[in-house]
C-alpha positions, 0 to 999 in steps of 0.5 A: 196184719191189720192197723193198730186203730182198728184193734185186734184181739189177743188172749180174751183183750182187745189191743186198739189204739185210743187218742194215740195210746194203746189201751187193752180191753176185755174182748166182745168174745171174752164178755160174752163167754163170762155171760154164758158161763153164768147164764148155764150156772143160774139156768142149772140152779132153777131149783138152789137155793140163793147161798148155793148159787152164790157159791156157783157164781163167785168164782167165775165172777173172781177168776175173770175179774182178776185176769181182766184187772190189769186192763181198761175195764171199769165200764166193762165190769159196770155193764156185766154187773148189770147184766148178772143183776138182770139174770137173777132177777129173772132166776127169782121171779122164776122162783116165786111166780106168783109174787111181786117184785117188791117181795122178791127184792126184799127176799134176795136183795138186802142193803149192805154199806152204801149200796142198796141193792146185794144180792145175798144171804146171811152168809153169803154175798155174790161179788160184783164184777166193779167190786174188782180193784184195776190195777194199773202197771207201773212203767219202769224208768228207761234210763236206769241200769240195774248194775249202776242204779241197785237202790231204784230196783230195790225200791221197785221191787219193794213197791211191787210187793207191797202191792201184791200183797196188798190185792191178793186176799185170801179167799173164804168160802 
């Protein structure tokens, strides 16, 4: 047992009570589990190339950004996409010792949109963990019944899969 202002960790989120409302977070153990995941893969692709790290890299980037969505994890997401940023620029300078910074970004780094710094190739890009939609859970009416009130459910059930269609994509390699 331990008091709800104090949190406890459940299923890689932590439960806590913020300013008397209960808010999930990703976990310490479950950030630093995602980081180790993808320190051993840019550790094992010393010697890749950038589109094979970048096909090693996404998934685990994807899986974890979509398990952790339904939580309060955009400043989460925004210090691990720090933090990979850092690792791969350690994995580049790795790769060319003898070069400058400056080459570095300009050879890994390229500009796409508004953003000025992507990690990516022709081909590929690696996603970013804030590039991940949170999606926030409605909270269905307390008062209503699903055998008086049909018409509510319908649209609740029309809402919410328009809504999942709307976030799942298809994925391509």
């Amino acid at each position: 047992m331990c008091n709800i202002s104090e949190g406890f960790n459940f299923l890689g989120w932590n439960f806590r009570k913020y300013k008397g409302k209960l808010l999930p977070k990703p976990s310490q153990e479950s950030q630093r589990e995602v980081i180790k995941k993808i320190s051993d893969a840019i550790h094992k692709a010393k010697a890749w190339d950038q589109d094979r790290l970048i096909r090693d890299l996404n998934p685990i980037i994807r899986g974890w950004t979509q398990y952790h969505n339904h939580t309060v994890s955009s400043e989460i997401f925004s210090k691990l996409d720090d933090t990979v940023y850092n690792m791969l620029i350690s994995w580049a300078k790795r790769r060319h010792s003898n070069k400058g910074l400056t080459w570095i970004m300009t050879k890994y780094w390229h500009k796409s949109g508004s953003r000025k710094y992507v990690f990516c190739t022709e081909l590929k890009t690696l996603e970013r963990f804030s590039n991940a939609k949170v999606v926030r859970q409605r909270l269905a009416s307390l008062n209503k019944n699903p055998f008086i009130d049909k018409e509510y459910f319908e649209q609740w059930k029309f809402i919410e899969y328009h809504r999942k269609k709307r976030i799942t994509n298809p994925i391509l390699f």
